[in-house]
N, C-alpha and C positions, 0 to 999 in steps of 0.2 A: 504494500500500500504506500502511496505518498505520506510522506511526512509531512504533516499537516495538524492543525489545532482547533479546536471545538469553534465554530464559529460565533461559541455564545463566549468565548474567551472575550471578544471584543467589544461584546452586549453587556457582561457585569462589571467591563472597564469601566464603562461609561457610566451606568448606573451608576455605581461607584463614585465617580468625580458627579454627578447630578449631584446626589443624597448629600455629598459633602460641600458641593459647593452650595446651592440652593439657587432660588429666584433671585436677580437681584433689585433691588429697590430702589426707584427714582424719587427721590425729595419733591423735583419739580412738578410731578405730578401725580404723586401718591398712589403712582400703580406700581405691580409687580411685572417684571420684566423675565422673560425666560429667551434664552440663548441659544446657540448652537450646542451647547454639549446635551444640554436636556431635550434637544431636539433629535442627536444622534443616538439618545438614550431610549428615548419612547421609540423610535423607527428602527434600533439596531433588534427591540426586543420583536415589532411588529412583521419583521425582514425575514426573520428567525427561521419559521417554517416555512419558507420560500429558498433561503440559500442555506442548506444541509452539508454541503461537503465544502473543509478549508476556513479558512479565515474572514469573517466577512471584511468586506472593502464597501466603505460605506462614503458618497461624494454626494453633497449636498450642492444645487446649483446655487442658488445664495446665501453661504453661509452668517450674512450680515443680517439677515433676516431676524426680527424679536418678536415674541408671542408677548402680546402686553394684555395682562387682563386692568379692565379699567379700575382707577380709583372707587372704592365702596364695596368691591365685591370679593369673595374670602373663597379661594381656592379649598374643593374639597377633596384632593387630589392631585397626582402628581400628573406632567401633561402625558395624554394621550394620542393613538392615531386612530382616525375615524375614515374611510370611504378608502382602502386602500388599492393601487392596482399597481401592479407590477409585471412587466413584462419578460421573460427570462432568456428570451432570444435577445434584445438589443439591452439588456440588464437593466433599464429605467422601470423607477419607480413614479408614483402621483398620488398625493395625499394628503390629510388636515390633519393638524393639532391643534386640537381644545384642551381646553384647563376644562376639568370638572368642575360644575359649582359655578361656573364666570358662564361667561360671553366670547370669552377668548375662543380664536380661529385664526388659523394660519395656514395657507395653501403650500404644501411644501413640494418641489420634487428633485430628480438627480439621478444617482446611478448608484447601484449597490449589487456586489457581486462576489462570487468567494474566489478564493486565492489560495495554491500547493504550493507547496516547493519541490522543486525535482533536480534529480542532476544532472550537470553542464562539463564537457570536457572547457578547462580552464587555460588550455594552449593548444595547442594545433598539433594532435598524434597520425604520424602518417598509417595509413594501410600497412598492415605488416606487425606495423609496433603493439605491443600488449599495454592496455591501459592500465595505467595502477593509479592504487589511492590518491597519490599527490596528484594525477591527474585530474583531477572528480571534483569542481566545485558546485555549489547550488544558486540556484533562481528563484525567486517568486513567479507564478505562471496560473493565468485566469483557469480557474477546475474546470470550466466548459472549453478549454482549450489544448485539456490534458488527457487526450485517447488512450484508449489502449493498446494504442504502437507507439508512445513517447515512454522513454523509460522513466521509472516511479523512484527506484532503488538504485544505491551504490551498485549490488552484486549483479545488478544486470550489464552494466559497463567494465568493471573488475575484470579482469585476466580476457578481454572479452580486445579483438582487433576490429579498427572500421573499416569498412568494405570500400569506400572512395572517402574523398575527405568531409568531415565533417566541420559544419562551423564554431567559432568556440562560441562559450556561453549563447548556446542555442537548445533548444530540447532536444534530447536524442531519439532517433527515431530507433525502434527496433532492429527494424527489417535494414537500418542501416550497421549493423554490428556483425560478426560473427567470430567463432573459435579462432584463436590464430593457426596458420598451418603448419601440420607435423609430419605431413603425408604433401611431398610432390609428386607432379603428375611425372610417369613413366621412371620411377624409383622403382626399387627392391621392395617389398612388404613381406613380414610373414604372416600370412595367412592361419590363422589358429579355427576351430571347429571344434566346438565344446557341446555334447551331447551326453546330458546326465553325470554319469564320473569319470569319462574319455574326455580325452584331450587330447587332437591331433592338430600338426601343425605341416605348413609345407610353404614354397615360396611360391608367389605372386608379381607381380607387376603392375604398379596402378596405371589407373587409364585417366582417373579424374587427381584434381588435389582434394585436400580436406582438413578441417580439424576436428576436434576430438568430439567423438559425437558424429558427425557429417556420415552420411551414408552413400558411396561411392561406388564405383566399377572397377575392379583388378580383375586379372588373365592370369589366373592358374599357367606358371608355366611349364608345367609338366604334364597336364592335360588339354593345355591350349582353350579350358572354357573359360567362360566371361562371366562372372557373380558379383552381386552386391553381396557390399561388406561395410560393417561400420569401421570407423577409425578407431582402435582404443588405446593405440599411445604412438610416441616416435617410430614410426617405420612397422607401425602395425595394425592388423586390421581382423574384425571376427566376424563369424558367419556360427546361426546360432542351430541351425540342423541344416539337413543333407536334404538338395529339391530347391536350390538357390539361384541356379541357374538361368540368367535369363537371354544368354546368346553365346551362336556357336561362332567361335573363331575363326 
């Protein structure tokens, strides 16, 4: 999974700074004023089950904006969001906060959306090279922007080569990765064939390259056939029963 954080992380932030900081109070004209924080406070909670995965990212388009409930009137309540809609293809929201108790209304709207972190090659590893940890840095990256061909995890990048280059601090794509190669094409291989508690071995010649894992074509050279075989280490390759054969030489 992405490492990622409760998106209500950023809902009892705010909260948080609301309760503590409070309304604030204008002399000149004996009302109560509420702000931007108590505004991302009520819409981070009301956002809540709409943005589920990551962090929420909450952008308010006028954050100068103040819910003033008028002089005489005694909030019974902290503000709320009333009429809310939210789009989750272009991530904008559109909505009201009232003071319970008051008169107060405030049209609000903006953008709000969750946020992963995923890793990033951090410099520019050619094809061939094995990526390692100090290679591996992280991103912030929109969760609706994070498929399941972008890799989520260090261990999917790890001991893992790229297949053409890749860009730095860019999401990695899967399908852009693969095993480094231990197997060239038209090498030696030995051929092993392991059938319950036998184990026979003979030599081959690959036809493709591969790493480890990669399932390939080697030619038996002693029987001149053609078999897939997986990779499972330097210079070698397994075939798991007998009936492998998929062409004659």
């Amino acid at each position: 999974m992405f490492r990622r954080t409760a998106a209500r992380a950023l809902l009892l932030g705010n909260l948080g700074l609301a309760l503590l900081a409070g309304p604030a109070f204008s002399a000149e004209s004996q009302s109560l004023v509420y702000g931007a924080t108590h505004a991302e406070a009520a819409l981070g909670e009301a956002l809540a089950r709409h943005i589920t995965i990551g962090r929420m990212r909450l952008e308010i388009d006028n954050r100068a904006a103040e819910l003033r409930v008028p002089a005489g009137q005694t909030p019974t309540g902290a503000p709320r969001v009333e009429n809310l809609y939210y789009n989750p293809v272009q991530a904008r929201f559109a909505a009201e906060l009232v003071v319970p108790g008051t008169t107060a209304r405030l049209p609000v709207s903006g953008r709000a959306y969750g946020t992963v972190d995923v890793p990033v090659l951090s410099h520019r590893v050619s094809p061939g090279d094995t990526i390692a940890a100090g290679d591996v840095d992280w991103v912030e990256l929109r969760a609706d922007q994070a498929g399941t061909d972008v890799a989520a995890t260090e261990a999917q990048l790890i001991g893992m080569t790229p297949k053409r280059g890749i860009p730095v601090n860019q999401p990695v794509r899967i399908r852009d990765l693969q095993s480094p190669r231990i197997v060239d094409k038209g090498s030696l291989v030995t051929i092993t064939l392991e059938t319950g508690s036998m184990s026979l071995s003979t030599q081959g010649k690959a036809l493709q390259e591969g790493g480890k894992g990669d399932v390939i074509r080697v030619v038996n050279t002693a029987s001149n056939r053609i078999v897939e075989a997986v990779v499972s280490g330097p210079s070698r390759v397994s075939v798991g029963r007998p009936g492998t054969a998929v062409a004659a030489k």
